[in-house]
C-alpha positions as CSV (number, residue, x, y, z in Angstrom):
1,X,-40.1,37.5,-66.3
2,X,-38.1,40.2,-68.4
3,X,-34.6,39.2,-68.8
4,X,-32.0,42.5,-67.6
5,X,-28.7,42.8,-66.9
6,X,-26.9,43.6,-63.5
7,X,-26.5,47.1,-64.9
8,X,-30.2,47.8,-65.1
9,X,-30.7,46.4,-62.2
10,X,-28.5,48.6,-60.5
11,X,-29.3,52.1,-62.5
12,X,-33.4,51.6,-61.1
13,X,-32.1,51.2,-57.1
14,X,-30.6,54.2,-57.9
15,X,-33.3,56.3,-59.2
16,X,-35.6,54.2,-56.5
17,X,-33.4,56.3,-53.5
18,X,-30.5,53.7,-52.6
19,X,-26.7,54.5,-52.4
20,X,-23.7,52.8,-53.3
21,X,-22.1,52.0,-50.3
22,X,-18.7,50.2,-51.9
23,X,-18.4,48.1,-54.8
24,X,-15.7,45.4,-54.9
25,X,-14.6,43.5,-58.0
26,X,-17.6,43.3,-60.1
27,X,-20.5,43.2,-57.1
28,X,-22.0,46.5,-56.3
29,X,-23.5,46.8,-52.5
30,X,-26.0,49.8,-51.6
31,X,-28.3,50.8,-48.7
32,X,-31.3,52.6,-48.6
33,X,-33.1,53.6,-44.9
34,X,-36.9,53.3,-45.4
35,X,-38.7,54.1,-42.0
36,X,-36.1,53.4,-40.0
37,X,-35.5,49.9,-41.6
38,X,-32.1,49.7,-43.5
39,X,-31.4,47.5,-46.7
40,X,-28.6,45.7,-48.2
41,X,-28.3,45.0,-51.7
42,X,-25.5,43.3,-53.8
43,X,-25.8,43.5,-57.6
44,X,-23.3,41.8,-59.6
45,X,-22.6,43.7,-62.3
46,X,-21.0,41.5,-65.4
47,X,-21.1,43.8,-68.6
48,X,-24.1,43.1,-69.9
49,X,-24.9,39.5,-69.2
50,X,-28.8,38.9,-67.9
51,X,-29.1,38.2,-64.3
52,X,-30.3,34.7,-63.3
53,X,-34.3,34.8,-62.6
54,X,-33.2,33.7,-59.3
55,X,-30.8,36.4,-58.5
56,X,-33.3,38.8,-59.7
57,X,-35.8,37.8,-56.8
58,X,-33.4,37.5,-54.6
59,X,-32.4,41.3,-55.3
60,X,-36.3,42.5,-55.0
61,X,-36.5,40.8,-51.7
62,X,-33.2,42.4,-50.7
63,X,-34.6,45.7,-51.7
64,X,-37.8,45.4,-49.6
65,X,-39.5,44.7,-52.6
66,X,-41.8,41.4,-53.8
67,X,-40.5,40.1,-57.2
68,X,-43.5,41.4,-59.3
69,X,-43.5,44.7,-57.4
70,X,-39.9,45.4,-58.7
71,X,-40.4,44.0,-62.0
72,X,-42.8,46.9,-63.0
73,X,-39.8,49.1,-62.9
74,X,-38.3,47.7,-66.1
């Protein structure tokens, strides 16, 4: 898996449709409403720092996504 930072993360679930809902301290929350199912993501944002590989999946599956389905987006 590619290595990318909370800030990457969080720039393509923007460009994928989902909006910030609030951010507090350095965690970022969004929704996104996809056929009438809604989804929560959190993405911590620390500068630059790469995201744990488990954090990352746990992201996709926030996002409705599988892990490799996501991944292509990078």
């Amino acid at each position: 898996m590619k290595q990318v930072s909370g800030k990457e993360v969080l720039a393509v679930l923007l460009k994928q449709g989902f909006l910030v809902k609030r951010q507090k301290g350095s965690h970022v929350h969004l929704d996104k409403i996809v056929e009438g199912k809604m989804f929560h993501v959190t993405v911590p944002v620390h500068s630059n720092k790469d995201l744990n590989p488990f954090v990352f999946r746990s992201i996709a599956r926030q996002a409705g996504y599988t892990p490799e389905e996501f991944e292509h987006f990078f």
